[in-house]
C-alpha positions in Angstrom: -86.1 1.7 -41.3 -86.6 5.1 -42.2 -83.7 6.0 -39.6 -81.2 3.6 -40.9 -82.0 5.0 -44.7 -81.1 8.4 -43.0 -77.9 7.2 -41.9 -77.0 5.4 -45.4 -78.0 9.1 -46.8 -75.6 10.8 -44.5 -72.8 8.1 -44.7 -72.9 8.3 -48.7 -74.1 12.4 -49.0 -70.8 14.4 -50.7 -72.7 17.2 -49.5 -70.4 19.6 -47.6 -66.9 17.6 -49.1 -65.4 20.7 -50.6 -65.0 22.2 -47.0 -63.1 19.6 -45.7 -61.2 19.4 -48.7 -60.4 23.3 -48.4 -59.1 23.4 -45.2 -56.5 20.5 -45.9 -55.3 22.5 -49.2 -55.3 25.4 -47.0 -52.4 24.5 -44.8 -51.2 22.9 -47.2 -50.8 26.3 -49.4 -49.8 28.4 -46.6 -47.2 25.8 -45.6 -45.7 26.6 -49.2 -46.7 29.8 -49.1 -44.6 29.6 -45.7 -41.6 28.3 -47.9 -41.6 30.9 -50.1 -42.3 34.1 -47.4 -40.7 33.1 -44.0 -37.2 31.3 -45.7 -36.8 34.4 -47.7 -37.3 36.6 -44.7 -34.7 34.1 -42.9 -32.2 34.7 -45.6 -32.5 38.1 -45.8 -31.8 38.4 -42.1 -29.0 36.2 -42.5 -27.7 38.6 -44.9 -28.2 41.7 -42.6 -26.6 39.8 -39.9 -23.9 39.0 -41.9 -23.6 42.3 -43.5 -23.5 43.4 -39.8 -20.7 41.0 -39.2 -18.7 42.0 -41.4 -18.4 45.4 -41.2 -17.7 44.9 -37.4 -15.2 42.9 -37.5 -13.6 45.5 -40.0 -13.7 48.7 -37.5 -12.8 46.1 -34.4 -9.4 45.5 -36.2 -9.0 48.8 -37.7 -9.5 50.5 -34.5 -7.6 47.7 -32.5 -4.4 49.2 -35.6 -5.1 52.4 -35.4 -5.8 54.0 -32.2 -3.1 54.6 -30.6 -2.7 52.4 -27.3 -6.4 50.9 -27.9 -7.0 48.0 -25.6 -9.3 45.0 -27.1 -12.0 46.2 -24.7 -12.0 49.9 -26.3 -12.3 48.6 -30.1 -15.1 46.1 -29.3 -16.8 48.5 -27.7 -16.4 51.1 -30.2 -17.4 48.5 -32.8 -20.6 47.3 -30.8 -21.7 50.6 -31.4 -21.1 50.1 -35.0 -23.3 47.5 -34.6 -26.4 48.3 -32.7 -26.4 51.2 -35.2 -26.5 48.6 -38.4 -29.0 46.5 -36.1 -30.6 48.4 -33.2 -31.3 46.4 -30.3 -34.5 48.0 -29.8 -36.1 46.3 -33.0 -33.6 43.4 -33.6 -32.8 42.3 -30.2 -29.6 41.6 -28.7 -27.6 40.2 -32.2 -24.1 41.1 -30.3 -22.4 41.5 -27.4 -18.4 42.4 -26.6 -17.9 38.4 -25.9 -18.7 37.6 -29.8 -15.9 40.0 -30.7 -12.9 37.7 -30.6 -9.1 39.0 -31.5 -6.7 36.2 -32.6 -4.2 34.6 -35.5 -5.5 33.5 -38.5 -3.8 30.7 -39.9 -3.8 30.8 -43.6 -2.8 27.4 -44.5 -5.1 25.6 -42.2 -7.7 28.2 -42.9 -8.6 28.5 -38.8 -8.7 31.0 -36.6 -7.3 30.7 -32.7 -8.5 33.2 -29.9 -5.7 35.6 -28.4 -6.9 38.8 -26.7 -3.3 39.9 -27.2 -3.1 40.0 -30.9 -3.8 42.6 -33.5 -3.6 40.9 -36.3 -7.3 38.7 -36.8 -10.5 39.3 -35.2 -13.8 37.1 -35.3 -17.1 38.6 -35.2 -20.2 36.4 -34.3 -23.7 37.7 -35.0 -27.2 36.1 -33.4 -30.9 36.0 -33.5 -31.2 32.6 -31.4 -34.1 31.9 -28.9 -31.5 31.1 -26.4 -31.4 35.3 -26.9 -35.0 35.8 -27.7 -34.5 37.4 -30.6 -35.1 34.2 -32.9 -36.6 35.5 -36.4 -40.3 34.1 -36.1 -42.3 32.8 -39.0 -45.6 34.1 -40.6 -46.9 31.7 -42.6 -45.3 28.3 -41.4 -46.7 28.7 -38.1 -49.9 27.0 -39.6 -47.4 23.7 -40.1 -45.9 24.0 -36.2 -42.4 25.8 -37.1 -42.6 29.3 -35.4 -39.0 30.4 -35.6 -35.5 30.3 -37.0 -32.6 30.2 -35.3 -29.7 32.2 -37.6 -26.0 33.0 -37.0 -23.5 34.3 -38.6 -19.6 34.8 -38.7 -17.0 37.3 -39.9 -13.3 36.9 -39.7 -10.8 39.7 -40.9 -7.1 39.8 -41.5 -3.9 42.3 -41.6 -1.5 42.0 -44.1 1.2 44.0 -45.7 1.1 45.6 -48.7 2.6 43.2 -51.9 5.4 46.0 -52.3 6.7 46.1 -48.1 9.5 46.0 -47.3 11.3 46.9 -50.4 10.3 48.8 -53.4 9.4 52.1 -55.1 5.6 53.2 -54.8 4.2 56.2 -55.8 0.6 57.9 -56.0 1.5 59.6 -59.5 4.4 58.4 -61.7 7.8 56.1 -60.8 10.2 57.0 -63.8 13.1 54.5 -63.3 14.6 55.7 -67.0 17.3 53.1 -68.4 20.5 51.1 -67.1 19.3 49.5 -63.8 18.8 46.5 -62.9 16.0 44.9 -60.5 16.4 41.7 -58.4 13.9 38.7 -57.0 11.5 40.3 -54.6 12.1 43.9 -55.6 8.4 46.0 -56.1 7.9 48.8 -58.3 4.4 50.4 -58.0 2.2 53.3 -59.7 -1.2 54.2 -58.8 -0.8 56.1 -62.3 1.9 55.9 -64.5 5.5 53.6 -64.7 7.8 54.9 -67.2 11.3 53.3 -68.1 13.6 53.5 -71.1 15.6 50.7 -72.0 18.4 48.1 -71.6 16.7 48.0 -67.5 16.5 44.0 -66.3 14.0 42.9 -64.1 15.3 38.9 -62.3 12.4 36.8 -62.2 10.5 37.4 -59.4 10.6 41.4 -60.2 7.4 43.2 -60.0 6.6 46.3 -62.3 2.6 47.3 -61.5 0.2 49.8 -62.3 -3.7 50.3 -62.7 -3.5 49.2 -66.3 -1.5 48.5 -69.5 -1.9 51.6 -70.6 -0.2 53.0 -67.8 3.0 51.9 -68.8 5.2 54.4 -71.1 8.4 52.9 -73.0 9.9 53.6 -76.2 7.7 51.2 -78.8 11.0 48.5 -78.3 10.4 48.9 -74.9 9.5 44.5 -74.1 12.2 43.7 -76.2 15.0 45.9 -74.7 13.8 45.3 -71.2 15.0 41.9 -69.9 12.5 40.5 -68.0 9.9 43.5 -68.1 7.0 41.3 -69.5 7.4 38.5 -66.6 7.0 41.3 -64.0 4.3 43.0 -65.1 1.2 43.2 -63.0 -1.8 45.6 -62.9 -4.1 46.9 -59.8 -4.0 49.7 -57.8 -3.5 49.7 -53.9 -4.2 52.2 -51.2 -1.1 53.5 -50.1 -1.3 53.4 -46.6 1.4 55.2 -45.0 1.2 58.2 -47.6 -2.8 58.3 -46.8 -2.2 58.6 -42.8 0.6 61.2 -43.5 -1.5 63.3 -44.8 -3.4 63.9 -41.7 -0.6 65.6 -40.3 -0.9 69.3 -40.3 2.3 71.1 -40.9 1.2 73.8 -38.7 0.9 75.2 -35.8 4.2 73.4 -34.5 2.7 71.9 -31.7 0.0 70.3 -33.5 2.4 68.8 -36.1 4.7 67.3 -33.8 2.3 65.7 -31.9 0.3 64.4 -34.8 3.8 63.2 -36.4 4.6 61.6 -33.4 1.4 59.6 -33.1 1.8 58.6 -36.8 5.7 57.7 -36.0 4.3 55.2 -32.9 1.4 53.9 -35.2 4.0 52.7 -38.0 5.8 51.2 -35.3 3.9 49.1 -32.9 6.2 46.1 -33.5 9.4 47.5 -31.5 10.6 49.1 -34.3 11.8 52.4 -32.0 13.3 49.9 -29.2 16.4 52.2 -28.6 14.4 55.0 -27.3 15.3 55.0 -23.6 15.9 58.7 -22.8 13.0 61.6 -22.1 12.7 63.7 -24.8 14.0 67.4 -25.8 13.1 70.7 -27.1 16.0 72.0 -29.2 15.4 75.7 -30.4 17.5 76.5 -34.1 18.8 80.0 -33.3 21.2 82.5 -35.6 23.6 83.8 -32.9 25.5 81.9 -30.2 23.1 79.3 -28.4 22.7 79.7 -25.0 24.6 77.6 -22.0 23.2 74.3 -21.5 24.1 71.1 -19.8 23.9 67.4 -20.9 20.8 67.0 -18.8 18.5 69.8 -19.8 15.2 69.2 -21.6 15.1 72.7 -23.8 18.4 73.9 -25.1 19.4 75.7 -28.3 21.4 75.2 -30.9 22.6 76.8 -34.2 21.8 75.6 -37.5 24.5 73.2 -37.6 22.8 71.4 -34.4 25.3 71.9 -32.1 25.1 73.9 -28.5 27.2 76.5 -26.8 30.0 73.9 -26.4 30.0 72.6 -29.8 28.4 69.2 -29.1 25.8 67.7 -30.6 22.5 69.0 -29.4 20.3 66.3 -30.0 20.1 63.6 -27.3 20.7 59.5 -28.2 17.6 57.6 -27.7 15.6 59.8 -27.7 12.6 62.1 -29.4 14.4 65.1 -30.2 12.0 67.8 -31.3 13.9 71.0 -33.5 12.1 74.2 -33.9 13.1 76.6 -36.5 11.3 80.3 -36.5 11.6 80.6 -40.0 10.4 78.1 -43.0 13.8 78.8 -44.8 16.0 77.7 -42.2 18.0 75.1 -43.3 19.8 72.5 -40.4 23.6 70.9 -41.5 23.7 67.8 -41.2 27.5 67.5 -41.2 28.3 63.9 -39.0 26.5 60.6 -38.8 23.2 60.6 -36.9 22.3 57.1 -34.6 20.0 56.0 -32.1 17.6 58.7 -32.1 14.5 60.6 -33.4 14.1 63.8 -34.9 10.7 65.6 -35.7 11.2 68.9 -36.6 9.9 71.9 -39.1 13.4 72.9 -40.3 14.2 71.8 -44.0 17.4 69.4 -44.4 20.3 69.2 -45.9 23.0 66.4 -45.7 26.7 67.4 -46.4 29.6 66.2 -46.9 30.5 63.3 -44.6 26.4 63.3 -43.3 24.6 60.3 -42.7 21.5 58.3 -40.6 22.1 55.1 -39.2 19.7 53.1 -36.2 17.7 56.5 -36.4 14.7 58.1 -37.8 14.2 62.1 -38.6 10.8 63.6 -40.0 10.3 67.2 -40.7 6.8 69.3 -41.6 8.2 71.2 -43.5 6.8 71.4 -46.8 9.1 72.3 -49.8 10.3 70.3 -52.5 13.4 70.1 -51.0 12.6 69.8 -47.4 15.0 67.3 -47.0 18.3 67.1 -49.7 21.7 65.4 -49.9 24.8 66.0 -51.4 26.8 63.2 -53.5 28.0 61.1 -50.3 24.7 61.3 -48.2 24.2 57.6 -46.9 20.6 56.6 -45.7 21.7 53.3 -42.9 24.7 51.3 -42.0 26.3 49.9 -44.5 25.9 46.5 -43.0 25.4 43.6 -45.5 21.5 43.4 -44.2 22.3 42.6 -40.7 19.5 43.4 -38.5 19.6 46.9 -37.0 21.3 50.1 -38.6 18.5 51.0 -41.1 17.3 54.9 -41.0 13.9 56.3 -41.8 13.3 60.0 -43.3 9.6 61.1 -43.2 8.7 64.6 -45.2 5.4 66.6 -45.7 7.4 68.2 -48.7 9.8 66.5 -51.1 13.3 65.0 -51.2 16.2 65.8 -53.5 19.4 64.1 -53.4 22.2 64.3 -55.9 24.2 61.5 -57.5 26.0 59.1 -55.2 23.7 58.7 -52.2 23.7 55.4 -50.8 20.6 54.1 -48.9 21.2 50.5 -46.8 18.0 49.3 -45.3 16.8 52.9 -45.9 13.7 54.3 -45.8 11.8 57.5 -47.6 8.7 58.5 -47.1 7.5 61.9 -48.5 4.1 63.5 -49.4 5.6 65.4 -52.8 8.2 64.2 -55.0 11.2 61.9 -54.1 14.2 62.4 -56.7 17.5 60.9 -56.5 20.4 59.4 -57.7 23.0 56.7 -57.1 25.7 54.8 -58.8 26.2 51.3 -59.1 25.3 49.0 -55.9 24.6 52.3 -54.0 21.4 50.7 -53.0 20.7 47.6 -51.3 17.8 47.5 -48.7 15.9 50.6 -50.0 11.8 51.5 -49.4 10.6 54.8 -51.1 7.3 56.1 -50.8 5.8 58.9 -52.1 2.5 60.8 -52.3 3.4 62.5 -55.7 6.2 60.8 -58.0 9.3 58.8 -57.5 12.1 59.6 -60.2 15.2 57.8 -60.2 17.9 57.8 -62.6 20.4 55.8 -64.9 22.6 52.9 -63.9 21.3 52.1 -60.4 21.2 48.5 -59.0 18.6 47.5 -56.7 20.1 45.4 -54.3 17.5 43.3 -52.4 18.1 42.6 -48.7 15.5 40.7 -47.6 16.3 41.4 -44.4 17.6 44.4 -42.3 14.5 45.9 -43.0 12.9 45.3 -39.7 12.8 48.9 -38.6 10.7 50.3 -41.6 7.7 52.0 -40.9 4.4 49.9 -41.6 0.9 50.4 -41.7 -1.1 46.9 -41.9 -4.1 46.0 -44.6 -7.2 44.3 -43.9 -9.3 41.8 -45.5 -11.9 39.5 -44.9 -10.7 35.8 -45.0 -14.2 33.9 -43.7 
């Protein structure tokens, strides 16, 4: 008896209870607890793995753009190392290798992206912390309910794209004064990372845009909306980076050797899409001399020529399809451009002047010099074929200094790019296919019209965009 009543005791005793009791609520708080500590430790790796993501997927496809004959191999390796800096492998793991850096298209309307080692224009970026690499994030706390790890990946896709104002338009760092009396048409782009300024009786066709950073950036007379057709409908605000006047910059004006070169490389970088097709022939070395050049023949690499560019035998010095690189001794040296220019490239530190009967056509010149002036025009200087927009015939000028041409120049699938001011003038439909970019200020003048081409354009100089799409 007395045992039995001891079991009964035992059976019914609540002595003890709360320690059983305690260790249930125990894992059961540290499996919240787990909730709470280990998700918001997964999450925030998922953020630094996507932060990691993104940023190199960005330098992938920047450097794939912007290094000069980069193969995919040397931008995902340069961008790996972007990587294992933002995540070093030593405490995170192996996150990335070259094979989750993936060039491609990205197809905007379908929103998906297809894998193409030969492309430059989308990239995909995959970032890990999988057992499968034994760098799973582990748990602290939720261990205690049988989860030990998380498995997390991310993704990052990046785009180019051209600026809203290629291939036609004005765009300037400082101020685009277009005064009064033109008129704009559909798909035309007028930009100012500072100031527009217009006066009146301008029209702007729908489709027109007029942009700067803000509203108050735009200076009219107080009619201004009302004696602007169209002005209002075209308005937009926003800065932009102005690519092509940004990478200029990096070219040095001086010593001559290192501005050619660097011109060059910023010539082939604008122009990866076969823009420069009809260069076929080595380059030369032409040397701008005062007296009588000296005896040359058609084949030499290095011969001189006086200021008007033509040799001993009064031909024309510079040799079609190809890089033509003119050296002047002094800054003030001025080269005559007296005949129409084709089918070749000019990179030079002489200043410019077009004359009388001078013109561009299929053919691109850029000097380092550095005056306001560096490159002028008289009244008939024409900028590209006058063509109708057919493909082919456009020109390209490219200035470290500024441009100055007088009333009646006509640009056709034209292109200026200058680092200081761009001024000029034209009459009537004297423009119709026209890009001009400057560093400083764009100033135009009365009754211009601003023919748009839509095509034609082909051979401009470009620099792409980038953006994250995914």
């Amino acid at each position: 008896m007395p045992r039995l009543s001891a079991a009964r005791s035992f059976v019914t005793s609540e002595d003890g209870g709360m320690t059983g009791g305690g260790l249930i609520f125990m894992i059961v708080f540290l499996a919240v607890g787990g909730l709470a500590v280990d998700v918001s430790n997964a999450i925030s790796q998922r953020t630094h793995l996507q932060l990691t993501a993104d940023a190199t997927a960005h330098s992938a496809l920047y450097l794939r753009n912007n290094t000069l004959n980069a193969t995919p191999e040397d931008a995902k390796t340069a961008a790996l190392a972007l990587a294992q800096t933002n995540m070093p492998p030593g405490v995170f793991g192996e996150v990335m290798t070259t094979q989750d850096i993936e060039f491609g298209v990205w197809n905007r309307a379908t929103r998906t992206f297809t894998p193409d080692e030969t492309s430059r224009t989308a990239v995909r970026v995959w970032t890990q912390r999988e057992a499968a690499r034994e760098n799973e994030v582990t748990t602290y706390l939720l261990k205690f309910a049988g989860f030990d790890a998380f498995d997390v990946r991310t993704a990052s896709i990046f785009e180019t794209y051209k600026s809203p104002c290629d291939p036609e338009g004005m765009v300037a760092e400082e101020l685009v004064d277009i005064q009064s009396n033109n008129s704009y048409f559909d798909g035309f782009c007028i930009h100012s990372n500072d100031i527009v300024s217009l006066n009146s009786n301008n029209y702007f066709e729908e489709g027109t845009v007029v942009s700067m950073p803000d509203s108050t950036r735009l200076d009219m007379p107080a009619s201004g909306a009302d004696t602007n057709e169209g002005l209002t409908e075209a308005l937009r605000y926003g800065a932009m980076q102005i690519r092509l006047i940004n990478a200029l910059r990096q070219v040095p004006s001086s010593p001559y050797a290192s501005g050619i070169a660097a011109m060059w490389n910023y010539i082939q970088l604008a122009t990866r899409d076969g823009q420069l097709g009809y260069l076929t022939a080595p380059p030369r070395n032409i040397t701008i001399v005062n007296g009588r050049p000296a005896p040359s023949s058609a084949s030499s690499d290095s011969v001189q020529a006086g200021r008007d560019l033509l040799d001993r035998n009064n031909a024309l010095a510079l040799r079609p399809n190809a890089v033509n690189y003119v050296f002047c001794s002094s800054s003030s040296t001025q080269l005559a451009v007296g005949q129409v220019l084709s089918n070749m490239v000019m990179i030079t530190n002489c200043q410019i002047s077009f004359g009388s009967g001078g013109a561009l056509e299929n053919g691109l010149i850029a000097t380092l010099h550095t005056g306001a002036r560096s490159i002028n025009g008289s009244s008939d200087t024409r900028i590209g074929a006058i063509d109708d927009c057919a493909s082919g015939g456009g020109a390209q000028l490219i200035s470290l200094g500024g441009m100055n041409f007088a009333s009646g120049v006509s640009i056709h699938g034209g292109q200026l790019i200058a680092l200081q001011e761009i001024s000029f003038a034209a009459n009537g439909n004297g423009l119709r296919g026209t890009s001009i970019i400057s560093g400083d200020t764009v100033s135009g003048t009365s009754n211009m019209e601003m023919g748009l081409c839509g095509s034609g354009m082909e051979d401009n100089l470009s620099l792409d965009y980038f953006r994250m799409v995914q």
